[in-house]
N, C-alpha and C positions, 0 to 999 in steps of 0.2 A: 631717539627717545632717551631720557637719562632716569635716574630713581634713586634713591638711597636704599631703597629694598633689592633693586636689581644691579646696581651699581653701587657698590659699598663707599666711594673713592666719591664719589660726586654724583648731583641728581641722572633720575635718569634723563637721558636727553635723544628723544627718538625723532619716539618713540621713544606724503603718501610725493598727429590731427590737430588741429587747431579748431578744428568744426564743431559744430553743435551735437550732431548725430554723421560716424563716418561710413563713408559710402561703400567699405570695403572692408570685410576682415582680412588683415594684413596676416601675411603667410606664416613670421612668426607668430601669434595668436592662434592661428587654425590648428599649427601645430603644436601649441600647449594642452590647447583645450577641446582641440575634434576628438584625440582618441578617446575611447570610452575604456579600455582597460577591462580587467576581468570583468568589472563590475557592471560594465557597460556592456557586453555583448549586445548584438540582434543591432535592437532599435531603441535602446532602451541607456538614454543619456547616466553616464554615472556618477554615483552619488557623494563624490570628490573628485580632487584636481589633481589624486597623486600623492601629493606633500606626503613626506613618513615621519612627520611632526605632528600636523593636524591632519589626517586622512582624510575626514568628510568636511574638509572646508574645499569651498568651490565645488563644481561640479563641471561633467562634462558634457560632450554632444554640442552646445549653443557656445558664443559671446555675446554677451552683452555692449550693444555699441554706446546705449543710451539709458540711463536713469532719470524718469521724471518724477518727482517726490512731492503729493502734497500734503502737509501735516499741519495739525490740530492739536494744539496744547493746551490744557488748561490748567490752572492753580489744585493742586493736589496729584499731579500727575498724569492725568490720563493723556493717552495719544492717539487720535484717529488718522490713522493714513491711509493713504493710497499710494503704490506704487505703480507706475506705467514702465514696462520694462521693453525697448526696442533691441529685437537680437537678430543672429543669423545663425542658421541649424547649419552645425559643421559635421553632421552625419545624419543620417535620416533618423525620427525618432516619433517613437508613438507616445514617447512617456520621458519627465526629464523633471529633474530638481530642483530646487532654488532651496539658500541657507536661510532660516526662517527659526530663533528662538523665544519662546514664548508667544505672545501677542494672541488674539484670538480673530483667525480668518472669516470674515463675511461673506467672498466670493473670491472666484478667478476667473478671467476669462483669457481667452487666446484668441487673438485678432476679433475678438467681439464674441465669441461664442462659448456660452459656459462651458467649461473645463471641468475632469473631474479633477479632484484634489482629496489629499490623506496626510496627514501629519507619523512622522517616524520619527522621533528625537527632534534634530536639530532641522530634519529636514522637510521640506514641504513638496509630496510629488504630487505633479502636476500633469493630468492624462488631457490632453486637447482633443477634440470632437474628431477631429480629421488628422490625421499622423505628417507630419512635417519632413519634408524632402532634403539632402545637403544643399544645402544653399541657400534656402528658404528665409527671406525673412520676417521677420512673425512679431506681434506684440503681447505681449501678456500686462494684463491687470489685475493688480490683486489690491483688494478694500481689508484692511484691517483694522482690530482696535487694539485698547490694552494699557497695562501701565508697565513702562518697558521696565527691565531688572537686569545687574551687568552679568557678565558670564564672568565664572571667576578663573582664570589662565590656571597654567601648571604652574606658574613658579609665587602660586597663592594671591597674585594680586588682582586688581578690581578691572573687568576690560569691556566697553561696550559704551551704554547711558546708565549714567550715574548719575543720580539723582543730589542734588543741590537745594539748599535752603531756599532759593531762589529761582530755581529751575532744573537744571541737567548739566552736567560738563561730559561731553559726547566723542570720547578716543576709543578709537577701534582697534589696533593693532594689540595683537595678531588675530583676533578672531570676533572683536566687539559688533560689526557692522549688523551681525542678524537679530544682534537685540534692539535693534529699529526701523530695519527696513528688508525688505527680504531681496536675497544679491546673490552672485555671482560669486561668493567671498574668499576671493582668491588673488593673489598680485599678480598673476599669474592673465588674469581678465581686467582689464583697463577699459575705461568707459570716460564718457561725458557726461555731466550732469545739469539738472535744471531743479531749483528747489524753492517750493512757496510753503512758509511757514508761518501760521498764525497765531499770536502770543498774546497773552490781557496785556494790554492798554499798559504801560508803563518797563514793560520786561522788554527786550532786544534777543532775537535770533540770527547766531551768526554762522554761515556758513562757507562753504569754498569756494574761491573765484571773485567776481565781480558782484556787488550790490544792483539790483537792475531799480529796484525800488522799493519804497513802502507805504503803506495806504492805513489809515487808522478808521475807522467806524464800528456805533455799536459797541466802544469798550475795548475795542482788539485791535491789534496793529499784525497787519500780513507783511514779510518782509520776504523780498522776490532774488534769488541769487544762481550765478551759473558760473559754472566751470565746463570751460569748452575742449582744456585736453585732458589727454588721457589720464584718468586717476583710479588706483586701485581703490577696494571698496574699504577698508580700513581707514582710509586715509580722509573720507568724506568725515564732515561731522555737520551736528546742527545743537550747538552749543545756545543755549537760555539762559537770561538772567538779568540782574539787573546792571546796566554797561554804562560807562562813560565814554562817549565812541569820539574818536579821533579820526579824519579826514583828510589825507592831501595828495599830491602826488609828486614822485622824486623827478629830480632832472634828468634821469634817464627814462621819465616816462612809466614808472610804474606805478598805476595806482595801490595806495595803503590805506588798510583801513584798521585801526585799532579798537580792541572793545574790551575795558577794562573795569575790575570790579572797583569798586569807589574805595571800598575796604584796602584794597593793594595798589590805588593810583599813586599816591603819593612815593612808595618804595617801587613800583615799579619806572617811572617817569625817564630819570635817567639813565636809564640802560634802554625803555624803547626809542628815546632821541636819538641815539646811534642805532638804531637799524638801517637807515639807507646809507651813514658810510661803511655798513658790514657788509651789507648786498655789494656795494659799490666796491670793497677790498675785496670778498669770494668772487665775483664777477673776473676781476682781472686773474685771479689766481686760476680758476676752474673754467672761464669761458660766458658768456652772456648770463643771467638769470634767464631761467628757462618758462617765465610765468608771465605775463600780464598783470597781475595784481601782488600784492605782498600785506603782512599785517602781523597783528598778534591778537590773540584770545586772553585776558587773563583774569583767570574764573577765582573765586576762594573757595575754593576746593577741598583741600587737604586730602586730596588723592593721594598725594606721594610722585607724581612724574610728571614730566612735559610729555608734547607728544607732537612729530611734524606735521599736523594735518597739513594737507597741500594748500600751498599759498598763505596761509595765513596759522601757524603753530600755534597748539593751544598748551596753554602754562595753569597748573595748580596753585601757583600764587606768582609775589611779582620776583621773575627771574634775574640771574644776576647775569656780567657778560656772556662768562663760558657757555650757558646753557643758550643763550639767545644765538653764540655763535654757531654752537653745533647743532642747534633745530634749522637755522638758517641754512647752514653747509645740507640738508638732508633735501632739501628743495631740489638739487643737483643729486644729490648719492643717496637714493630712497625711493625719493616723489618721482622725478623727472625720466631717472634710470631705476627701473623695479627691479625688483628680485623673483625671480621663476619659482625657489625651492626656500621655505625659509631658512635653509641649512647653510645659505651663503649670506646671513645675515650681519656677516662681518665686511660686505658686503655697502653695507648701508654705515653701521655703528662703527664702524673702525676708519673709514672714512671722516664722518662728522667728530670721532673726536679727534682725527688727525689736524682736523682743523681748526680746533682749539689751539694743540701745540705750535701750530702755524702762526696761532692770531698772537698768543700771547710771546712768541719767539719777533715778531715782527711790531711787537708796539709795548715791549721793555720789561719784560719779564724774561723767563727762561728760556734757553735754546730748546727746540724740541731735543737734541741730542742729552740736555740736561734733564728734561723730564722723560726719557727712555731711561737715563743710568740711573736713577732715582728709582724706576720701575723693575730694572733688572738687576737691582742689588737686593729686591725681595729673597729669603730661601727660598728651598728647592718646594719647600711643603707650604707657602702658602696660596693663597686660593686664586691666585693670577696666571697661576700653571695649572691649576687643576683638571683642565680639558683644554683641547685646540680650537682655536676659534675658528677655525676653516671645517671643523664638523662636531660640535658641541654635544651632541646625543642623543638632545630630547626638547622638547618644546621649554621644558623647566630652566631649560639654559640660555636659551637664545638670547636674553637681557641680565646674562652674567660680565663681569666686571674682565674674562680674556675674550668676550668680544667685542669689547669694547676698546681695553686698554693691551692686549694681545695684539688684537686686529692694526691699533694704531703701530706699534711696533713691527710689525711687517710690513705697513708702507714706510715707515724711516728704516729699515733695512733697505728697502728695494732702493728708496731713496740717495742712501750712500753706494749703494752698487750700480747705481745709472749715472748719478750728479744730478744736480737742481735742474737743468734745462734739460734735459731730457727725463727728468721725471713730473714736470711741470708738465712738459706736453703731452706727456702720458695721460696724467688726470684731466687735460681740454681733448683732449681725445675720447678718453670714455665718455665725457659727457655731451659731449657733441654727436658720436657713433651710436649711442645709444639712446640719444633725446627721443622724452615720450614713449620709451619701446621698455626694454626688459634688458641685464646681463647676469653674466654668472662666474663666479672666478675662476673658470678653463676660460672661457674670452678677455679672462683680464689679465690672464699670465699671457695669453698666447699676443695680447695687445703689448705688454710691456717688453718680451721678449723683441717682436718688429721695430718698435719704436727704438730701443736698444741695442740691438744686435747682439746682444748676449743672450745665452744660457740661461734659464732662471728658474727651471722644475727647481733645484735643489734650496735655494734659496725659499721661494715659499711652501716647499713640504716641509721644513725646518722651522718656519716659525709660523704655516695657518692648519698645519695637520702634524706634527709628532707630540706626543704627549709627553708633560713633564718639563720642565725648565731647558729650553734650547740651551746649546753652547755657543757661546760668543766663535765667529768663525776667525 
C-alpha cells in the first residue's frame, strides 16, 4: 500500500490451494484461528483473531475455506447481498461471529436452517439451530442490504467501499472488508472466492482472480469472477465504475485484465504497458508470480492510496512506475505470503518498497545503497526513527513512513551481511516456503539465518525493533 497521508516520501503503495473450495483446514489455519482465547471459552467462537491492533477483527472457532458473493448495485448506492460462507468448526460451537459493519441483515441461516443472529458493533453473532462439532463443516448464509459506508482506520484515513461518482473504489486493508460483506476479517483466515456482481447497463465490476463472464439483460450487466487461492479478506475487492478494460495475456501465460477510468487512461497508459516486464523482472528476482491472473484497477478516486488487492491492484488514479512496482512486488510479500499479526506489517511494506530500490538500482537510477544513505543521513528527530518497524504500536502506525522505508533498510542491511546470492535466495525462499500460507518475522530471521549461516538476532533487533536512529555498525 503507498499514500501521501501514510507515507509522507511517496504514495502509499500496499496497501492481499489452488481449488475452488479446499478440502482441508491446513494445520497452520487451525492453529490461528481454533483457539477461542479468553473470549472464547466453552463453545462459544470468539469475537476476534487476537491481533492487539484490531482485536475484534476476525474471529474465532471456524475458517472460512470458501466466499460466495452475490451483489446488487445500483445507481445511488444501494447494495443487496448475499453471502454464502463455506467453513469448518475448528472447536465445537453453539454460537460464533462474522465481521459485519453496517448494512441491514434480512436473514442467516446455517446449512439451511435459520440461525439466530444479534448485532454488537462490528460484530454479527450468529446462534445455529444445532451447535457445531470440531470439524464440522457447515455453511452459513447471510442476505443483506444497505448502502455500504467506509470505516475510518486509526491513522484517519478512508478503509472499506467508498463510494465514487461513478460507483465505489473497494480497498479493504486493514479492516475495510466488513463494510460489504460479512468475513472472516482477518489475514490470518484465507479463503477462495466466487463473485457475481450486477451493475446498470454501462458501469463495469471488477473483481479478484479470473473474469469467468458477463451477461447484459434488462438494463444490467452481471459480471462472474473467481479467485481460486488463498486470499485474505482485505484483500478482495469489487470495485464499480465506469472502465476502459484491457484484455490479453503475457507469454508466461498470465492472464491480465485492466479496468481504467477514461479520466486517467491517457496518464495511466504508459506505465500499465510495462506491467508484464515488471512481473517478468520480480518473477526472476522473487521466484514464479504466485497467481494465474494479473491486472490493474484504476479508479478516479482521490482516495489518496493504492492498494494490492490480489491479482489485480487497485490505484486512486493513474500510477507512476514506483508504485505500480511495489503493489506488484505485494502479490509475493502480502498477497501470496500473509501476515498472521498486523505488527509484522513490515513484513509486507518493507519488502515492496525494497523493491522499488531494486527496480530503480537495476534500470538507471540510484543504487539501493544510495537511496538507504539518502534515508539515513535524516536526524536523529525526524519521523523515519520515530518507532520500529518490527513493532510500531498501534494500528495508527502500521502505514507510517519506518515501515515502509525502515523496513526496507533492514533488508539492505541483511542484504550486505549475507551478499546478493544469498540474499536473493533468501527472498525465493520465503516466497516459495510460504506460498498461499502465512509468515511472520521469527520465520524470517530464523529463514535468513539457515540460508546464511550467520548470526542475525542482532542485526534485525537493530534496525526492526530498537527505537530511535540505529547506529551504523
Amino acid at each position: 500500500m503507498t499514500s501521501p497521508r501514510r507515507q509522507p516520501a511517496r504514495r502509499r503503495t500496499t496497501v492481499l490451494g489452488r481449488r475452488a473450495v479446499f478440502a482441508t483446514v491446513p494445520v497452520a489455519v487451525a492453529a490461528l484461528v481454533g483457539a477461542a482465547g479468553p473470549a472464547g471459552a466453552g463453545t462459544t467462537g470468539a469475537a476476534g483473531a487476537g491481533d492487539p491492533y484490531f482485536p475484534l477483527s476476525g474471529n474465532g472457532g471456524y475458517h472460512v475455506r470458501h466466499y460466495g458473493l452475490t451483489l446488487s448495485y445500483r445507481s445511488g448506492g444501494r447494495l443487496d447481498g448475499t453471502a454464502v460462507l463455506t467453513a469448518r468448526a475448528t472447536q465445537p460451537l453453539s454460537r460464533f461471529d462474522l465481521d459485519l459493519s453496517g448494512l441491514t441483515v434480512d436473514g442467516v441461516t446455517v446449512d439451511r436452517a435459520a440461525a439466530g443472529v444479534k448485532r454488537s458493533g462490528q460484530e454479527l453473532v450468529v446462534t445455529p439451530r444445532h451447535a457445531l462439532r470440531t470439524g464440522q463443516d457447515f455453511k452459513v448464509t447471510v442476505a443483506y442490504h444497505g448502502t455500504p459506508k467506509p470505516v475510518t482506520d486509526p491513522d484517519g484515513s478512508a478503509d472499506g467501499w467508498i463510494p465514487t461518482d461513478d460507483g465505489a473504489f473497494v480497498a479493504g486493508e486493514p479492516q475495510g472488508a466488513m463494510t460489504w460483506f460479512p468475513a472472516n476479517a482477518h489475514p490470518k483466515d484465507k479463503s477462495s472466492y466466487d463473485f457475481t456482481i450486477t451493475v446498470p447497463q454501462g458501469r463495469t465490476a471488477v473483481a479478484n482472480g479470473t473474469l469467468l463472464g458477463q451477461r447484459t439483460a434488462k438494463g444490467r450487466t452481471t459480471f462472474r469472477w473467481r479467485e481460486t487461492q488463498p486470499m485474505a479478506a482485505y484483500l478482495a475487492t469489487a470495485t464499480i465504475g465506469t472502465f476502459q478494460v484491457t484484455r490479453y495475456t503475457t507469454r508466461d501465460g498470465i492472464r491480465v485484465y485492466n479496468a481504467v477510468d477514461p479520466r486517467e487512461a491517457k496518464a495511466a497508459a504508459p506505465v500499465l504497458k510495462k506491467l508484464p516486464s515488471v512481473l517478468e523482472w520480480e518473477s526472476k528476482l522473487f521466484g514464479p508470480y504466485p497467481f494465474r491472473s494479473a491486472g490493474a484497477i484504476v479508479d478516479h478516486a482521490d482516495v489518496g492510496y493504492a492498494l494490492e488487492t490480489q491479482t489485480r491492484p487497485l490505484y486512486d488514479s493513474a500510477p507512476d512506475i514506483d508504485t505500480l512496482v511495489h503493489e506488484s512486488a505485494h502479490q509475493w510479500f502480502g498477497d501470496s505470503v500473509s501476515l498472521t499479526s498486523w505488527k509484522d506489517i513490515w513484513l509486507n511494506e518493507g519488502f515492496a518498497t525494497y523493491a522499488e530500490w531494486l527496480y530503480e538500482e537495476q534500470h538507471g537510477g540510484a543504487s539501493a545503497q544510495q537511496t538507504f544513505d539518502g534515508l539515513y543521513a535524516r536526524p536523529a528527530g525526524n519521523g523515519l526513527w520515530a518507532y520500529p518497524p518490527g513493532d510500531p504500536g498501534s494500528g495508527a502506525n502500521i502505514f507510517g513512513t519506518p515501515v515502509y522505508d525502515r523496513g526496507a533498510m533492514a533488508l539492505h542491511e541483511l542484504r550486505k551481511a549475507v551478499g546478493d546470492r544469498t540474499f536473493f535466495a533468501i527472498l525465493r525462499a520465503w516466497a516459495a516456503g510460504h506460498r498461499d500460507g502465512h509468515g511472520t518475522t521469527a520465520q524470517f530471521v530464523r529463514l535468513a539465518e539457515q540460508k546464511s549461516g550467520k548470526p542475525l538476532d542482532s542485526l534485525f533487533h537493530t534496525w526492526l525493533f530498537t527505537k530511535g536512529k540505529p547506529k551504523k555498525a
